[in-house]
C-alpha positions, 0 to 999 in steps of 0.5 A: 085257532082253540076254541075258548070254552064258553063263559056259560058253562059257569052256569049251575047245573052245566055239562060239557059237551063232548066231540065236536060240541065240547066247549059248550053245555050239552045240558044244564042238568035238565035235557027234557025240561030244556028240549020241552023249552026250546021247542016251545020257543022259550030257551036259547042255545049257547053255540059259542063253539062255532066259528066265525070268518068276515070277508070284507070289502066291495067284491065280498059278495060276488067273490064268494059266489064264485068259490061256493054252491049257492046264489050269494051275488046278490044278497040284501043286507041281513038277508041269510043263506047257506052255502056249501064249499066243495072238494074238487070231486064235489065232497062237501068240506065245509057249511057256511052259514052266510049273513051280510051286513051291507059292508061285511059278509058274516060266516059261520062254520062248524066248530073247528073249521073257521081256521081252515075256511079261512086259510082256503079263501084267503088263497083265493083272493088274488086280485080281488078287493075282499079281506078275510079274518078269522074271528072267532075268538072275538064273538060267539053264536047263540042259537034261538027258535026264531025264523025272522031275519034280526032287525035294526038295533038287533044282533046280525042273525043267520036265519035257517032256510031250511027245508026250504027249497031255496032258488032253483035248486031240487029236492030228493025228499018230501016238498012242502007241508009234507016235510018234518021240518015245515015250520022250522023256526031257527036263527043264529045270532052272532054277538061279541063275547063280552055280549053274550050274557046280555044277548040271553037276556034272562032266558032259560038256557038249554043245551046241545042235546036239545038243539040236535034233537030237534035238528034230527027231527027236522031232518036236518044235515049238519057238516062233519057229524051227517058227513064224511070225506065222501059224502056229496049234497045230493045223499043228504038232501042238501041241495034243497037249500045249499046249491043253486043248479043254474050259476057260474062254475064253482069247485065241484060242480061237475058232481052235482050237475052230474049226479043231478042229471045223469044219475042218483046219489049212491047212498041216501039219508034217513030218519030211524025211530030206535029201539029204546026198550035199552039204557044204553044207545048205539053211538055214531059211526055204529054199522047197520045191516039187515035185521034177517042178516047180511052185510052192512047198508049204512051207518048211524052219523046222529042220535038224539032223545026227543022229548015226543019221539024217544031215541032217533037218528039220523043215518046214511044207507045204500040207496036201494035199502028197502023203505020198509027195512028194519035194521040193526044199529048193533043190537038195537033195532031201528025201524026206518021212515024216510026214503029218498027218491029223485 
């Protein structure tokens, strides 16, 4: 199902997103300004291009725990979590960020994929008592710097765990008060469309730019912009608030046990502060390889101005990189600050 462009981009001063964020406003007209906003809890952010999928009906919850990577059997109603959907050789295919109502079960995806999350649940239904709808065209996603669940009255929120950790589970980077994205404070609520004018509510808007700004600062993952066709949980350090290690049995999890307890992840994330003496920065997808030469250890997946940092990225490397490389993203240089080490 096409995404319908968002109503706020009749906003003065709004620009189209491009790629996976076309459809809502990269900016309006100010990105530092808005960055500056949103970090100080002020703005909110038109995520109206995500998708949207309710699964209905009294086996929801556990249904869904089965399919997917996190502990969801036993979620309270408004509480939040994220869940990953794997390919049978346990690729990340989908994200779900997942928030129950006590009657309905309310995910929402990266734009794009509620059509196929959709398809691949419903056939997975058989006998079970669930019911899956795609909605997406019906309601939209407005992100805003708040980290408590919504309360009645309110819009239904999924709140970000993110860098948790989450359950039992593991984590390959930096715990606690150590992690950039301690203190993350993110929710989404999910509102009709003919709402979502009134679920702004007056704030000032910003735009994409910002909001992944300030996700790569955080370190945070994002399906189909950090991911590829082979990327599994462990290399983004997704495990740490999407996988729980000690549930039932669910698509792909012989590569997480595995790659869990046998062995590491073959290539890893990092956070990189670029070079940004430039006026152009590298684009996604751009290779990186040794600044003293040699072949190619990673790739740039995210880059963004942060309003603090200037231009950063984050990227996916071998995993026996050096900490203390500095890489070539084209011809920029990009100095690297995270490694990753179970």
């Amino acid at each position: 199902m096409s995404q319908v462009p968002s109503v706020l981009l009749s906003r003065p001063g709004a620009v189209d997103g491009t790629g996976a964020d076309a459809g809502v406003a990269a900016h309006y007209g100010a990105p530092h300004k808005e960055q500056q906003l949103l970090a100080e809890g002020l703005a909110v952010v038109d995520l109206s291009h995500r998708g949207v999928v309710t699964v209905s009906g009294p086996d929801r919850l556990t249904w869904l725990h089965s399919l997917t990577t996190q502990q969801i059997s036993d979620l309270a109603p408004r509480q939040s979590a994220e869940t990953l959907i794997l390919s049978p050789k346990g690729h990340i295919e989908h994200a779900l960020h997942l928030v129950d109502d006590g009657e309905t079960a309310w995910l929402t995806t990266e734009p794009g994929g509620a059509e196929a999350v959709t398809a691949w649940l419903d056939s997975m239904r058989f006998m079970l008592r669930v019911e899956v709808a795609d909605v997406s065209h019906r309601y939209a996603v407005l992100g805003e710097p708040i980290g408590r669940p919504s309360a009645e009255g309110e819009p239904l929120a999924w709140v970000d765990p993110w860098p948790g950790p989450v359950g039992d589970t593991f984590c390959y980077g930096p715990e606690g008060q150590e992690h950039p994205g301690h203190g993350r404070a993110w929710r989404e609520l999910i509102v009709p469309v003919e709402d979502l004018e009134q679920a702004v509510a007056g704030r000032p808007l910003a735009g994409t730019w910002a909001a992944e700004a300030l996700r790569v600062a955080a370190w945070r993952p994002r399906a189909g912009v950090d991911t590829d066709h082979r990327t599994i949980a462990h290399e983004l350090d997704w495990l740490r608030t999407a996988v729980h290690l000690h549930k039932g049995c669910y698509r792909g999890q012989e590569t997480v046990a595995r790659v869990k307890n046998l062995g590491r992840p073959p290539r890893r994330v990092v956070f990189l502060h670029l070079d940004g003496s430039g006026h152009v920065l590298p684009e996604p997808g751009t290779e990186l390889t040794p600044v003293d030469g040699g072949r190619a250890v990673g790739h740039l997946t995210t880059i963004a101005r942060h309003h603090e940092d200037g231009p950063i990225a984050l990227a996916i490397i071998k995993r026996n990189t050096a900490p203390d490389a500095v890489l070539l993203a084209g011809t920029t240089s990009a100095a690297q600050t995270l490694i990753l080490t179970p």
